[in-house]
C-alpha atoms as one frame of an Amber mdcrd trajectory, in Angstrom:
protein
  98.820  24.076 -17.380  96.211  22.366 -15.794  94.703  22.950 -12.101  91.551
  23.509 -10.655  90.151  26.385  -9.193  87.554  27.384  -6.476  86.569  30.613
  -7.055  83.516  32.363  -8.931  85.941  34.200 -11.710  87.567  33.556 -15.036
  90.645  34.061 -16.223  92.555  33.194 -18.679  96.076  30.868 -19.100  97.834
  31.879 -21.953 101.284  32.634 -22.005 101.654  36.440 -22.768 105.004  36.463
 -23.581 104.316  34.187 -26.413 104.890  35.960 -30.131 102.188  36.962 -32.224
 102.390  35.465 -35.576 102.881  39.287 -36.880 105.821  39.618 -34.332 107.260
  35.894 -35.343 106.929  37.097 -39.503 108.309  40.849 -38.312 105.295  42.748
 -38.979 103.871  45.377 -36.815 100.344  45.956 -36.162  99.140  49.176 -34.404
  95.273  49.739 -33.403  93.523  53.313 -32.828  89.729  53.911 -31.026  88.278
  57.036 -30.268  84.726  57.938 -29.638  85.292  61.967 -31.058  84.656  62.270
 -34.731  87.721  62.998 -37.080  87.931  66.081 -39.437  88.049  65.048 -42.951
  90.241  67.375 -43.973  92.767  66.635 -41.348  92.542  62.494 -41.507  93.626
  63.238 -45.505  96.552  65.411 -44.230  97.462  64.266 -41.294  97.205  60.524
 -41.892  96.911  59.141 -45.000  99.662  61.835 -46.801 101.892  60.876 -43.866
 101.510  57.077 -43.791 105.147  55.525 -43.497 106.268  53.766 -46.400 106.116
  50.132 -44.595 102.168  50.873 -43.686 100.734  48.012 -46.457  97.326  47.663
 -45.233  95.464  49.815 -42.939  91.266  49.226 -42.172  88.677  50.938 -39.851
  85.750  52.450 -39.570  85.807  55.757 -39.837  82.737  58.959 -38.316  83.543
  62.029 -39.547  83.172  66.037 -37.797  79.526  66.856 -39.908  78.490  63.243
 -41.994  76.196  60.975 -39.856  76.934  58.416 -42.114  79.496  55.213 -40.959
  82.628  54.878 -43.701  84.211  52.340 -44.085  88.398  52.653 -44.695  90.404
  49.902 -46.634  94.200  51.345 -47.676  96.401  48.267 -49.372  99.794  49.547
 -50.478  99.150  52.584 -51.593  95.589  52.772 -52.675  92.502  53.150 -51.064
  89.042  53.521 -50.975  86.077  54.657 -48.466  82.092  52.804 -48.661  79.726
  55.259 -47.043  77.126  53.064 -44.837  74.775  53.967 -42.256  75.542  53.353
 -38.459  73.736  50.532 -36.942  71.253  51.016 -34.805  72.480  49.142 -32.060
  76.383  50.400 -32.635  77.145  54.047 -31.408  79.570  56.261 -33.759  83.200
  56.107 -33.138  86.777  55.819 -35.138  88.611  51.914 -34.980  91.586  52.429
 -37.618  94.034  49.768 -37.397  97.101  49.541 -39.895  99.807  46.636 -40.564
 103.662  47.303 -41.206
C-alpha cells in the first residue's frame, strides 16, 4: 500500500502472511546457526545417519570441535560431499546448515 511517512525509521510492507514459494509447492525448509563448533563424530551420527527420508538437499557451512579449517556441506538425495576451505578473514567461525524437505 502506499502512504507516506514522517519518521527517521524503515520498515518494511510486505504481507507476512503471504506463502513462500516452498510453502505454495509443499516443501519445507528449516535453517540452523550456531557460533559453538560441532563434533565430527557426532554431526555423522547424529545428523546425517538420521536425516528423514524427505530431507533432498541440505547445505551449510560447517566448523568443526579441533579443524580451523571452514567446510563446506552439500547433501542432494542421499549423497554428499564436504570442500575443506579456510575461514575468511573478515568472517568469524560458526555452523549455518540449512536443509529442504
Amino acid at each position: 500500500h502506499d502512504h507516506e511517512h514522517d519518521h527517521d525509521h524503515h520498515h518494511d510492507h510486505t504481507d507476512e502472511s503471504k506463502p513462500t514459494h516452498f510453502e505454495t509447492d509443499g516443501f519445507m525448509s528449516t535453517s540452523f546457526q550456531t557460533l559453538e563448533p560441532f563434533d565430527l563424530d557426532r554431526f555423522f551420527a547424529r545428523f546425517l545417519d538420521r536425516l528423514p527420508p524427505g530431507v533432498f538437499r541440505s547445505k551449510g557451512l560447517l566448523y568443526f570441535k579441533g579443524y580451523p579449517k571452514r567446510y563446506v556441506f552439500q547433501l542432494s538425495g542421499r549423497r554428499y560431499q564436504f570442500e575443506e576451505d579456510n575461514w575468511p578473514e573478515d568472517v568469524g567461525q560458526s555452523n549455518q546448515v540449512s536443509s529442504h524437505s
